[in-house]
C-alpha positions in Angstrom: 0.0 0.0 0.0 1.3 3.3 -1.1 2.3 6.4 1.6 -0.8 8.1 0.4 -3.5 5.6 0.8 -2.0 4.8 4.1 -1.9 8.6 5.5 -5.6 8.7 4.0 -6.6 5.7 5.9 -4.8 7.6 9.3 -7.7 10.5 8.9 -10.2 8.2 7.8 -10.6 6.8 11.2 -11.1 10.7 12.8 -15.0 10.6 11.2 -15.7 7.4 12.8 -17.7 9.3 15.7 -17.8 13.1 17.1 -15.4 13.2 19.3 -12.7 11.9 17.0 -13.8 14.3 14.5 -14.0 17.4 17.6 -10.5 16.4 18.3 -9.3 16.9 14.3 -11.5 20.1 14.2 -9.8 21.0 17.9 -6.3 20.6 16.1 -7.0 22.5 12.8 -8.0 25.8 14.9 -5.3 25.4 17.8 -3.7 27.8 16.2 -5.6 30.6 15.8 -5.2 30.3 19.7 -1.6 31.6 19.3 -2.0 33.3 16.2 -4.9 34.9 15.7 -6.3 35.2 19.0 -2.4 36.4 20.9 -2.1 39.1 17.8 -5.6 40.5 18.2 -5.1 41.0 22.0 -2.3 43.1 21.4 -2.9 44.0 17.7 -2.4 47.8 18.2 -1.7 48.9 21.6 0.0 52.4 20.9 -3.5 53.1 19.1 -5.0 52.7 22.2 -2.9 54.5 24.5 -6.2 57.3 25.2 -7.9 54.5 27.1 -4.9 54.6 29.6 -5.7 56.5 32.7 -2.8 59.4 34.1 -2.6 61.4 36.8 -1.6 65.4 35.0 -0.9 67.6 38.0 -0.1 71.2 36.8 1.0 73.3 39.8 3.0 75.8 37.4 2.4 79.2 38.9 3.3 80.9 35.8 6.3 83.8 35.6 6.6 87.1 33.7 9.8 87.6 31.4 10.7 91.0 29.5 7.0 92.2 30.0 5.3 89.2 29.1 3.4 86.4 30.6 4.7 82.7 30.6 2.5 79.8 31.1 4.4 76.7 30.6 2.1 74.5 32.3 -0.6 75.6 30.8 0.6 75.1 27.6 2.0 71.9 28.1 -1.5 70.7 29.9 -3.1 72.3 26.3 -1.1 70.4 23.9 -1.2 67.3 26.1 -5.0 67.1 26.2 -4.6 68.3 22.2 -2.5 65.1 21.6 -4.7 62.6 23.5 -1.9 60.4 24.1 -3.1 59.2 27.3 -6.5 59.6 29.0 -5.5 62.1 31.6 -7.1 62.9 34.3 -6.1 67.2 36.1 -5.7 66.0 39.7 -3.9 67.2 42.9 -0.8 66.3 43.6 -1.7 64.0 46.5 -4.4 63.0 45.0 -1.8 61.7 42.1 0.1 59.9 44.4 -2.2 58.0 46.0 -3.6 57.1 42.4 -0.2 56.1 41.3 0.6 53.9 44.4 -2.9 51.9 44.9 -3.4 51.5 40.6 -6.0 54.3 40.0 -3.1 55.7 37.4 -0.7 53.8 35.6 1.7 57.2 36.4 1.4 60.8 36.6 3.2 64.0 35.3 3.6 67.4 37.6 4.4 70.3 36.3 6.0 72.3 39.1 4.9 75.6 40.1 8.0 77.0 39.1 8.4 75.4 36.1 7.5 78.9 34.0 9.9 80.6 36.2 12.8 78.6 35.4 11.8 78.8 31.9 11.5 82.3 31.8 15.2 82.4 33.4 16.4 81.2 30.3 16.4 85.0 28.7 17.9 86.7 32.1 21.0 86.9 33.7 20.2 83.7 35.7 19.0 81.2 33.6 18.1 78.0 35.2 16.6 74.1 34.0 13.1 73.4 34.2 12.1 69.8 34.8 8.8 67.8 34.4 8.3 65.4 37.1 7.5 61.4 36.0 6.1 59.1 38.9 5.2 55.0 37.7 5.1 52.0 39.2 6.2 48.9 37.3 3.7 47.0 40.5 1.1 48.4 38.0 2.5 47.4 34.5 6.3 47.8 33.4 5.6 48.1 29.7 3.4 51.2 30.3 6.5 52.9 32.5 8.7 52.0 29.3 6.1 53.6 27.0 5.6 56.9 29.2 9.6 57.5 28.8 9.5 57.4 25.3 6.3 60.0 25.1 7.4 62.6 28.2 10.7 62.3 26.2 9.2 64.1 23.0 7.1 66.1 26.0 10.1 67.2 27.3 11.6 67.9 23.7 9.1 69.6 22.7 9.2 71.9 26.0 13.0 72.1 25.4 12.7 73.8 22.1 9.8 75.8 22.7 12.1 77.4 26.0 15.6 77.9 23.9 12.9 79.7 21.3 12.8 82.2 23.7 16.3 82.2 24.9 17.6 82.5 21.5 15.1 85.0 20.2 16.3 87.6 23.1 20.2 86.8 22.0 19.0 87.9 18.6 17.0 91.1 19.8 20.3 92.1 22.1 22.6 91.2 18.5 20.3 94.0 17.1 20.3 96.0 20.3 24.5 95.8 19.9 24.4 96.5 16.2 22.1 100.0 16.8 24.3 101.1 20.2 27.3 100.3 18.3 25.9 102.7 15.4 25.4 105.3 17.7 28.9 104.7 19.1 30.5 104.8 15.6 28.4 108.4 15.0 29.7 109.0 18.2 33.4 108.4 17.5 33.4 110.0 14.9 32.0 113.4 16.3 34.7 112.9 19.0 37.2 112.7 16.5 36.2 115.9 15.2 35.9 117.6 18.6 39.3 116.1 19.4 40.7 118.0 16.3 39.1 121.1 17.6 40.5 120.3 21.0 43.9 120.0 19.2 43.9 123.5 17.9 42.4 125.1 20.9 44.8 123.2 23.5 48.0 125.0 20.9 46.0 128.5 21.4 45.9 128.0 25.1 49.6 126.9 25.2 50.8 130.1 23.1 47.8 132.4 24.7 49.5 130.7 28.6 52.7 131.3 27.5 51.8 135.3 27.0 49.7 135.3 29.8 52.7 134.1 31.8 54.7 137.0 30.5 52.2 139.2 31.2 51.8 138.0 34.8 55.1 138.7 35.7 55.1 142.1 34.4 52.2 142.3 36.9 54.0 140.8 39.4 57.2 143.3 39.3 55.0 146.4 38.9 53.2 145.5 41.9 56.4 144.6 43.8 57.7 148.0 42.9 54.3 149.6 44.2 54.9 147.8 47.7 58.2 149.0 47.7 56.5 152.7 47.1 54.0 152.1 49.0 55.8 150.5 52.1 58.2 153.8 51.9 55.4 155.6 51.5 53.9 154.4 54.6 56.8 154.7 56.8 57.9 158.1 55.8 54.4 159.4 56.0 54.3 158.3 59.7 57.7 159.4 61.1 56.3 162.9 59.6 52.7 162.2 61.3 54.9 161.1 64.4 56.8 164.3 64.0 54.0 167.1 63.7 52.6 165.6 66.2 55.8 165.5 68.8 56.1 169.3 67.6 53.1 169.9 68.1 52.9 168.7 71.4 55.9 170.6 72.0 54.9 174.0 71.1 51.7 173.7 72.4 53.4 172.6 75.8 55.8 175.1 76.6 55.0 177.9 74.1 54.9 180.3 76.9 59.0 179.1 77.5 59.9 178.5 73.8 61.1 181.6 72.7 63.9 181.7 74.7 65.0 178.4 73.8 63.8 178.8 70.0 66.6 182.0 70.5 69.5 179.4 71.4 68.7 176.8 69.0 67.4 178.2 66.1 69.9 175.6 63.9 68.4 172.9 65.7 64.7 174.5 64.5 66.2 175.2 61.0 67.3 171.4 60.7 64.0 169.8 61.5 62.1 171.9 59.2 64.6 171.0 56.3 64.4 167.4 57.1 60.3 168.0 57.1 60.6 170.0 53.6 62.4 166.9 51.9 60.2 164.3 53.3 57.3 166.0 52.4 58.6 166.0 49.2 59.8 162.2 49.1 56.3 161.6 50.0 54.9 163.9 47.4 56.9 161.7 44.4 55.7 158.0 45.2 52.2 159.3 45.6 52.1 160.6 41.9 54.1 157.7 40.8 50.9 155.6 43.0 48.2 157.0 40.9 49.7 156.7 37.3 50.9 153.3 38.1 47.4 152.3 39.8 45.0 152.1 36.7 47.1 150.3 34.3 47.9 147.7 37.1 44.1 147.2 37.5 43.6 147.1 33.2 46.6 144.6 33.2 45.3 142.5 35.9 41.7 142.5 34.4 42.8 141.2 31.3 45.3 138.1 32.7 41.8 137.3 34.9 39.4 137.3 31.6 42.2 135.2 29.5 42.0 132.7 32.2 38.7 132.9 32.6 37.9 132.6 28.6 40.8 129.5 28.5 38.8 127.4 31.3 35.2 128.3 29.8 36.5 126.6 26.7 38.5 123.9 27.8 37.1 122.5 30.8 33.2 123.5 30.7 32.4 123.5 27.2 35.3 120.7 26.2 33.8 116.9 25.4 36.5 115.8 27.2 38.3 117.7 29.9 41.2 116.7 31.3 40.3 117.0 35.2 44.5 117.7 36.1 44.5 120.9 33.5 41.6 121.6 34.4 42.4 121.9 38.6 45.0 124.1 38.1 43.4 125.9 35.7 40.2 127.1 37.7 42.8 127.9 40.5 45.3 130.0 38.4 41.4 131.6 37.0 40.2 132.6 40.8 44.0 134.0 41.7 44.0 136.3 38.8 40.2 137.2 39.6 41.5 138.0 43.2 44.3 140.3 42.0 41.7 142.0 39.4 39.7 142.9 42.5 43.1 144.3 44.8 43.7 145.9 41.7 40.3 147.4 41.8 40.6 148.3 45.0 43.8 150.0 44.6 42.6 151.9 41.3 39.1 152.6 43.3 41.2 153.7 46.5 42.8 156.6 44.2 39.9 157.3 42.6 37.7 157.5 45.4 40.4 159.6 47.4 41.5 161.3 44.7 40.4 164.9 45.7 41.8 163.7 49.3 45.3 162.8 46.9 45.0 166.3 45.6 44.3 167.7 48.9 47.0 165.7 50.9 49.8 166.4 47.7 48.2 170.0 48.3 49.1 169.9 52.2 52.9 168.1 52.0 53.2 170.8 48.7 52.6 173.6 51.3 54.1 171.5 54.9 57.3 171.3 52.1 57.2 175.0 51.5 56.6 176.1 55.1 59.3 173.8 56.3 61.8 175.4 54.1 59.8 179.1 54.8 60.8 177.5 58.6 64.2 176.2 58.0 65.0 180.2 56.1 63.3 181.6 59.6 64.7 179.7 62.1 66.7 182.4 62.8 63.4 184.3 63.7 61.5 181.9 65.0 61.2 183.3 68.3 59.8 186.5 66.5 57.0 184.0 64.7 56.5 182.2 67.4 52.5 182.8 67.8 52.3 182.3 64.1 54.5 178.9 64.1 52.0 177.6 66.8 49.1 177.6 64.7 50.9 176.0 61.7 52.5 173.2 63.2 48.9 172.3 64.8 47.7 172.5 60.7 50.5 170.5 59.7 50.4 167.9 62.2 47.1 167.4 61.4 47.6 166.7 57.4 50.4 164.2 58.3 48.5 162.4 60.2 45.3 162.4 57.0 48.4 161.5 54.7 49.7 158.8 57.2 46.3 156.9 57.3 46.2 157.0 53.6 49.6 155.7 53.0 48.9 152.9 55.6 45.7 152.0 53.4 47.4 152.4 50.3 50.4 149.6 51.2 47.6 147.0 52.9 45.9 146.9 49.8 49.3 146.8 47.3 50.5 144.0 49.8 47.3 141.7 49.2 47.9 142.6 45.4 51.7 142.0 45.5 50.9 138.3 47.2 47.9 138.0 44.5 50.2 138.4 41.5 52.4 136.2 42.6 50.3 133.1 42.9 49.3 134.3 39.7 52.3 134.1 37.9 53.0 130.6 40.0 49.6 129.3 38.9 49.6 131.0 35.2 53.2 128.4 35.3 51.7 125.3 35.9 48.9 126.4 33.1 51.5 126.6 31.1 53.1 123.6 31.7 49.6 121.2 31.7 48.9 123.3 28.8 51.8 121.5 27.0 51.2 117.9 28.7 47.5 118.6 27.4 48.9 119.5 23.9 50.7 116.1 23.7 47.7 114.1 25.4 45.3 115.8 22.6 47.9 114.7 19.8 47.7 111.2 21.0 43.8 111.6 21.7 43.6 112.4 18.0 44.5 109.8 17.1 43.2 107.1 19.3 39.8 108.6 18.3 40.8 108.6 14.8 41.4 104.4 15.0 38.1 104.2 17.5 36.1 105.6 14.8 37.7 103.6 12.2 37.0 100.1 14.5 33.6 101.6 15.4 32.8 101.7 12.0 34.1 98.6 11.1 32.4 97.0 13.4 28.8 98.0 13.1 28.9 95.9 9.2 30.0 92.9 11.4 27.1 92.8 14.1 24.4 91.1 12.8 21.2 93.2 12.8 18.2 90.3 12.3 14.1 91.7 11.6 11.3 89.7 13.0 11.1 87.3 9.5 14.9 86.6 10.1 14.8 86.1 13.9 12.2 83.7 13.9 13.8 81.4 11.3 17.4 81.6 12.7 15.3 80.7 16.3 13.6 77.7 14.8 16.9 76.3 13.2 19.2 76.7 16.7 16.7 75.7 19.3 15.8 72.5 17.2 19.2 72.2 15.3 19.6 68.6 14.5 16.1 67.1 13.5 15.4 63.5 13.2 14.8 63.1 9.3 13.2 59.4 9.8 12.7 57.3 7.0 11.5 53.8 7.7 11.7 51.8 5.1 8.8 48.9 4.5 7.2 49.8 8.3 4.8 47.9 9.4 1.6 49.9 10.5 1.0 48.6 13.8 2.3 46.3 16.2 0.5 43.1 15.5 2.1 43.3 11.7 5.6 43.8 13.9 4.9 40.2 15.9 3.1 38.7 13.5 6.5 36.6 11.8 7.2 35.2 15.3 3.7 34.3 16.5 2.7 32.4 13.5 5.7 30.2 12.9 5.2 29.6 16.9 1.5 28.6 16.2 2.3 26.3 13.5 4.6 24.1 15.7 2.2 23.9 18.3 -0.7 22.7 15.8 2.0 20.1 14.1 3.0 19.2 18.0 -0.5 18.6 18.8 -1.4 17.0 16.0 1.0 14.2 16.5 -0.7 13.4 20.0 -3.7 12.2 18.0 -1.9 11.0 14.9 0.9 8.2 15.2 4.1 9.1 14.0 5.1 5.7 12.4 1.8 4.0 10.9 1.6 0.5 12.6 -0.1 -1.1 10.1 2.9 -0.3 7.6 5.2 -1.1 10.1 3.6 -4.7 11.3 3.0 -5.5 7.2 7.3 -4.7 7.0 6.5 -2.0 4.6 9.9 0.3 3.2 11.2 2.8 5.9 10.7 5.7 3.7 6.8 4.5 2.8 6.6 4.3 6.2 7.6 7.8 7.0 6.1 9.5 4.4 2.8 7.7 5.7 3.4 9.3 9.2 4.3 12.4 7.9 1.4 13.4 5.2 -1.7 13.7 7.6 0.0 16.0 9.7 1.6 18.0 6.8 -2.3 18.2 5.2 -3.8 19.4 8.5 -0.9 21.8 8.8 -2.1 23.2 5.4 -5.2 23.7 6.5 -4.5 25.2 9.8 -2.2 27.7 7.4 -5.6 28.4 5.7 -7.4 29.0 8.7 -4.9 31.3 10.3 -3.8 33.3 7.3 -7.7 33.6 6.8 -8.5 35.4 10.4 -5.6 37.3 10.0 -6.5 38.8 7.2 -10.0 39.5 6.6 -10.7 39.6 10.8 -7.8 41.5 11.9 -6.5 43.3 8.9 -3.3 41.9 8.3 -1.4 43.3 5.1 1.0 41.5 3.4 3.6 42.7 0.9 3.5 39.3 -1.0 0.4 37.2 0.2 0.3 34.1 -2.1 4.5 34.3 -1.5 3.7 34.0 2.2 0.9 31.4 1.9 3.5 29.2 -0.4 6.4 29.7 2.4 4.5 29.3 6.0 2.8 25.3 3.7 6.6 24.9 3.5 7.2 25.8 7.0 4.6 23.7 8.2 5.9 20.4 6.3 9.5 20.7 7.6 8.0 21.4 11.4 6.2 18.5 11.0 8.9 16.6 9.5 10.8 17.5 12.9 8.0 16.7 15.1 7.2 13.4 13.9 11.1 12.3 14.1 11.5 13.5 17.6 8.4 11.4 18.8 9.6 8.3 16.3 13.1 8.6 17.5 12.3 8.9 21.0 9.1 8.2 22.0 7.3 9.8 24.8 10.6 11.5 26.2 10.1 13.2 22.2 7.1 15.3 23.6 9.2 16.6 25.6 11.9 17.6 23.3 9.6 19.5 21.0 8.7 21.6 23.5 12.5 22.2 24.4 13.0 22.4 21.2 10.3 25.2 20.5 11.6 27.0 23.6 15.0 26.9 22.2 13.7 28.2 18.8 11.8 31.3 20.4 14.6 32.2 22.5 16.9 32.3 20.0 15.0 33.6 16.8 15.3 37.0 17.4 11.1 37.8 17.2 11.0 40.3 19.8 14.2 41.9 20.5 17.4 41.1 18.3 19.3 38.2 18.8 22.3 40.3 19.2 21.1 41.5 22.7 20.6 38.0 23.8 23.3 36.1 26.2 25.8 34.3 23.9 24.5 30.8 24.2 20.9 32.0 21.8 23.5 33.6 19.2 25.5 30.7 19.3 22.3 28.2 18.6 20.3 30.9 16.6 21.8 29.7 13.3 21.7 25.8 13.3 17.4 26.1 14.3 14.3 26.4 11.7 12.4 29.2 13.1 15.3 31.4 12.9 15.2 31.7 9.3 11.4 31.6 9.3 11.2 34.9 11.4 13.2 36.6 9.2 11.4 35.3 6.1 8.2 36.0 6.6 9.2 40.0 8.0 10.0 40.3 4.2 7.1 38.7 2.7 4.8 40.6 5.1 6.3 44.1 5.4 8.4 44.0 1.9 12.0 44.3 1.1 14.6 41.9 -0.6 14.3 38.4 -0.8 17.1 36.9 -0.6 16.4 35.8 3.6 13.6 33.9 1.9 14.7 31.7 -0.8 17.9 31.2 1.8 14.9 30.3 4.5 13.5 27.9 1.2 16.4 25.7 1.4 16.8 25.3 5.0 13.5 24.3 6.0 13.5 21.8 2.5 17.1 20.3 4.0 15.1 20.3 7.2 12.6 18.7 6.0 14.5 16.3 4.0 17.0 15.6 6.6 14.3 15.1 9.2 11.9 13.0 7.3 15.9 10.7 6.2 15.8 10.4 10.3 12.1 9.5 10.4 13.0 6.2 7.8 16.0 5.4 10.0 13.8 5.5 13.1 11.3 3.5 11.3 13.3 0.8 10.6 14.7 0.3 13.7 10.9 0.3 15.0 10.4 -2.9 13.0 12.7 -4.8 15.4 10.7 -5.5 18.7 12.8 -5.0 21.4 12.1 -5.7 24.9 12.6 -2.0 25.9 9.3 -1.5 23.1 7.5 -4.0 24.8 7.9 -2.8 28.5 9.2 1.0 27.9 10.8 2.8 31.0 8.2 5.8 30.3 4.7 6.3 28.7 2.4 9.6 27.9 
């Protein structure tokens, strides 16, 4: 009998009553229980994230930042409910806690109330890192704490960039803020420049207009020492005359009654005095006219050193842009000395002028003391004889020396205070002089220090970027979001059942070929009691299993499909592989539980643990201990996983026709195994008869 008829005859005996044929129905749809049914549960959970309850606690007091008001938490709360990647639920911050501990909330996001506030720091002087605060608990589900990092990390992205916005927009407004003071600088500059030019030329005047001025103040200065001198003698010879009259006059008046007998026996005596009176009076009479010619031009001379000063430090130091405070100092000192000497001056000229009929008078009253001194030194002789009359003119005369000695007295006070006057003057007209020349050679230097600031000023202003709003905003986008993730997947699969989908349904396969040999026999025993060939005998084990395996390949590609919406890049390519898979894991089956027996049972499942351990489904092999890398190439389902991601979700197929020939060598290789199991099974041993374990 031929492998054919005898694997027909093997289902033939399932429709002998219902529960045969319930188990044969029972193994055609196992595997729609780890297909169909493990893909749907889990189909597409990202797409159902908004049924996912989270606590959002916003506590974010808000801040204010160059006038305006900043809301971050607000915004972020906005956008979040916008997004409706979670269903979130605006509680308290205890309230959160308590959710997130007992299970009310997978987790919860705060916002801190001074979130805005360190935000808004980003554009001051101070700038400081905000941070969103993440509470989970893997007691409630771990997978849902690894899918909240990956959202609140493009939360926190998104908060990132919409802060350095702001930052970087105010660096842009203070580049144009630069760019216009630097203008103004350079405008600036370049009016300095000028003024420094100016201040060139006026700092030479001042040094030749010092230099004159300091010739002029020592004029003043040795005229006035020369009026002391005048003035001093002045002073002292007008007193010993005062101090004379009066000792004659208190003479004569005294003992007039006994004076003419003594004025008979010294009458030279008399005639002496008087003479030495007459040339006084006439000493006295030569300095005062030399006083008031000398007087007025002192005063004209002094007036005109004070308003040279005056006019230097109005334009130098008050009305200057840039004074030099040193010159300056001794400049407003040498300007109130000469002031002071104007005013001695003043009061010298004014002290002639005011007194000058008194000058007249008093030149009037030494012009006639000198003449009746000498009228008295010619009539000594007869003094005696004028006695009465004498009397009566020495009282006149002592009287106009002692007018004349209170002038002269007045006369030298003031000429002192102008003599001291002009010569701090002249001292302070020096150092004028000699910062006048420092200032000169600071000015030159000035000049040209302004000259290059201008220049730089200038140069500058065309290298400060000066951005409008249109150019600010794009230059902002680009640096607060710099490097952007230009993702490109290629062939992605649209959800996360499509991802699983090449693990789950090799894995279902097995498990309906594994159960399907607990019903069906992997060697037939009527081919192996008639002594039938080993491979007939394999092949007859092997074909009922491989057929229901095609039809469980029809049922589960069907659900997937047309229930659950499954997509495939090449659909009759992947219909065409998984028959093929599902030959060569029946192949493998049926050896294992020929070769072995009941312990075989338990090899396939070892055997499918091994094989989803190692195949790389979920994560990639790579990141697996190195025992699974070592195994993953030498086991089916390795090659199956990656086959079937290209059939479903496209790309080259070159892992498939390399997956082709190692499940056909599989197959082929096991079913080789299968005949050598199969003739040894037509020996009876005693181990057959009585074996050490049965399932």
């Amino acid at each position: 009998m031929r492998s054919p008829k005898l694997a027909a005859l093997e289902l033939t005996r399932f429709g002998r009553g219902k529960l045969p044929a319930a188990a044969l129905v029972a193994v055609l749809l196992l595997p729609l229980l780890y297909g169909a049914l493990y893909l749907c549960s889990f189909w597409d959970p990202y797409g159902q994230l908004d049924r996912i309850p989270v606590a959002l606690v916003n506590d974010d007091k808000g801040a204010t930042a160059d006038g305006k008001k900043v809301a971050a938490g607000d915004e972020i709360t906005e956008g979040l409910r916008e997004s409706k990647v979670f269903e979130w639920h605006e509680v308290s911050a205890a309230e959160a806690r308590k959710g997130v501990e007992d299970g009310a909330y997978y987790l919860s996001l705060t916002m801190p109330e001074d979130l805005s506030k360190r935000i808004a720091s980003s554009s001051g002087d101070s700038p400081e890192t905000g941070a969103l605060q993440v509470r989970t608990n893997d007691a409630n589900n771990y997978i849902v704490g690894q899918i909240s990092r990956t959202v609140f990390s493009e939360v926190r992205t998104a908060a990132s960039t919409n802060a350095s916005r702001t930052f970087l927009d105010r660096i842009f407004i203070s580049f144009s803020d630069i760019h216009d003071s630097t203008e103004k600088a350079a405008k600036g500059a370049d009016k300095l420049k000028d003024g420094v030019g100016k201040a060139k030329k006026g700092s030479k005047d001042l040094a030749d207009g010092l230099k004159d001025a300091k010739n002029g103040s020592g004029k003043l200065a040795g005229g006035l020492t020369k009026l002391n001198k005048g003035a001093r003698d002045l002073e002292t010879g007008s007193k010993q005359v005062s101090d004379g009259t009066q000792s004659l006059a208190d003479k004569v008046n005294g003992i007039a009654a006994d004076v003419r007998p003594y004025l008979k026996d010294n009458g030279k005596s008399i005639g002496d005095t008087a003479r030495l009176v007459a040339d006084s009076s006439g000493a006295v009479r030569r300095n005062l006219g030399d006083l008031v010619k000398r007087a007025p031009r002192s005063a004209v001379l002094a007036h005109k050193s004070a308003d040279a000063l005056s006019s230097i430090h109005t334009s130098r130091c008050e009305d200057a842009l840039i004074p030099d405070p040193t010159v300056c100092a001794d400049l407003k000192s040498a300007k109130d000395t000469a002031a002071d000497v104007a005013r001695i001056a003043d009061d010298v000229n004014a002290l002639v002028k005011d007194n000058d009929g008194d000058l007249k008078k008093l030149d009037g009253h030494l012009a006639k003391l000198q003449q009746q001194a000498t009228d008295l030194a010619k009539r000594s002789p007869r003094l005696d004889e004028d006695l009465e009359s004498a009397v009566g003119k020495i009282n006149q005369l002592n009287s106009g020396a002692k007018k004349v000695a209170q002038g002269a007295s007045k006369l030298h006070t003031g000429l002192s205070g102008a003599k001291t006057g002009s010569a701090d003057l002249d001292t302070g007209v020096g150092k004028l002089k000699k910062g006048a020349g420092d200032l000169d050679g600071g000015l030159f230097k000035l000049a040209d220090g302004s000259t290059e600031l201008a220049g730089g000023l200038n140069s500058g202003v065309d290298r400060i970027p000066d951005y409008d709003r249109k150019d600010r905003d794009r230059r902002t986008e680009v640096m607060a979001d710099p490097v952007q993730l230009a993702g490109q997947s290629l062939h992605k699969a649209p959800n996360y059942g499509t991802g699983f989908a090449p693990y789950f349904i090799p894995l279902s396969l097995w498990v309906g070929s594994m159960v399907a040999y607990m019903i069906i026999l992997p060697l037939n025993r009527r081919a192996l009691a008639a002594g039938a060939s080993a491979w007939r005998i394999a092949l007859a084990g092997w074909l009922p299993v491989a057929a229901i395996g095609l039809l469980q390949v029809g049922a589960l590609m069907s659900v997937l499909h047309w229930s659950l919406g499954l997509q495939m890049a090449y659909a009759a390519g992947t219909v065409a592989f998984l028959a093929l898979v599902t030959c060569c894991f029946a192949a493998i089956i049926q050896w294992l539980n020929a070769r072995f027996g009941a312990a075989g049972r338990i090899l396939v499942l070892a055997v499918l643990m091994l094989q989803l351990t190692s195949a790389g489904g979920t994560y990639p092999v790579e990141t697996s201990p190195a025992f699974f890398n070592a195994i993953h190439p030498f086991l089916p389902m390795s090659y199956v996983v990656d086959a079937l991601r290209r059939l479903i979700t496209g790309g080259g197929l070159g892992p498939v026709w390399q997956a082709c020939a190692v499940l056909a060598a599989f197959t082929v290789g096991a079913l080789a195994l299968t005949a050598l199991s199969a003739r040894r099974k037509q020996v009876w041993t005693l181990d057959r008869l009585h074996p050490e374990l049965s399932l």
